[in-house]
C-alpha positions in Angstrom: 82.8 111.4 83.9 83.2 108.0 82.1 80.6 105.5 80.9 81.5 101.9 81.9 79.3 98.8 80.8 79.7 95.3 82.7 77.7 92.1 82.4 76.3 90.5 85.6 74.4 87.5 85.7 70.7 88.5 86.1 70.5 87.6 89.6 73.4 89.3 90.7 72.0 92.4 89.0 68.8 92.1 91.0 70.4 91.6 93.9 72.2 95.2 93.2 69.2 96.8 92.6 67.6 95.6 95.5 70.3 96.7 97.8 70.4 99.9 95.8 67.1 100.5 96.6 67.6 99.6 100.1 70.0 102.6 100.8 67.8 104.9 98.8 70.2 105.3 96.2 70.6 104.5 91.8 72.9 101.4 90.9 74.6 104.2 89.8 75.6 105.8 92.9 76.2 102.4 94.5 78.3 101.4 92.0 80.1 104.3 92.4 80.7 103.9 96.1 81.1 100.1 95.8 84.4 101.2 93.5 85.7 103.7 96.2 85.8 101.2 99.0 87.9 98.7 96.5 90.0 101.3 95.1 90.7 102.5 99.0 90.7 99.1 100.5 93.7 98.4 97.4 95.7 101.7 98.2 95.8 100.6 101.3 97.1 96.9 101.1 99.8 98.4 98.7 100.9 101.0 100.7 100.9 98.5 103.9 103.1 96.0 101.6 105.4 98.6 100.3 105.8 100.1 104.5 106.4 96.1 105.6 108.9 95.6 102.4 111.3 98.7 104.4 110.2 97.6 107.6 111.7 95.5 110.4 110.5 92.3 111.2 111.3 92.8 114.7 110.4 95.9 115.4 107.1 95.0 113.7 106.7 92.0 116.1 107.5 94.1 119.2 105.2 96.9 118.5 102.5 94.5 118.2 103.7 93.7 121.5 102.6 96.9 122.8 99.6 97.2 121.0 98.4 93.8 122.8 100.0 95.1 126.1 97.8 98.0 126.0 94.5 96.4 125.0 94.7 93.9 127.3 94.4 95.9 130.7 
């Protein structure tokens, strides 16, 4: 495990302690889980802009198609 140090502006750190206390947890922990929703929220905007780079514009637009089809019933 890795030691990382950042500088926050005083309030901002409050604000994180406060919230962690909130959901029970250190700043630790919800820094920790704070970094796995960016990381994921990141692999997935890559992944999606690597898929769209192959992809078809049309066949993109059409599927969309169905999608709203279907949820609109």
């Amino acid at each position: 495990m890795s030691t990382l140090t950042i500088r926050l502006p005083e309030d901002k750190h409050l604000r994180l302690r406060k919230l962690a206390e909130h959901r029970s947890m250190s700043i630790n922990k919800l820094m920790e889980e704070l970094a796995t929703i960016s990381i994921t929220e990141f692999d997935a905007e890559t992944r999606f802009l690597a898929r769209a780079k192959r992809g078809s514009v049309k066949k993109g637009l059409a599927l969309l198609d169905k999608l709203d089809a279907a949820f609109s019933k």
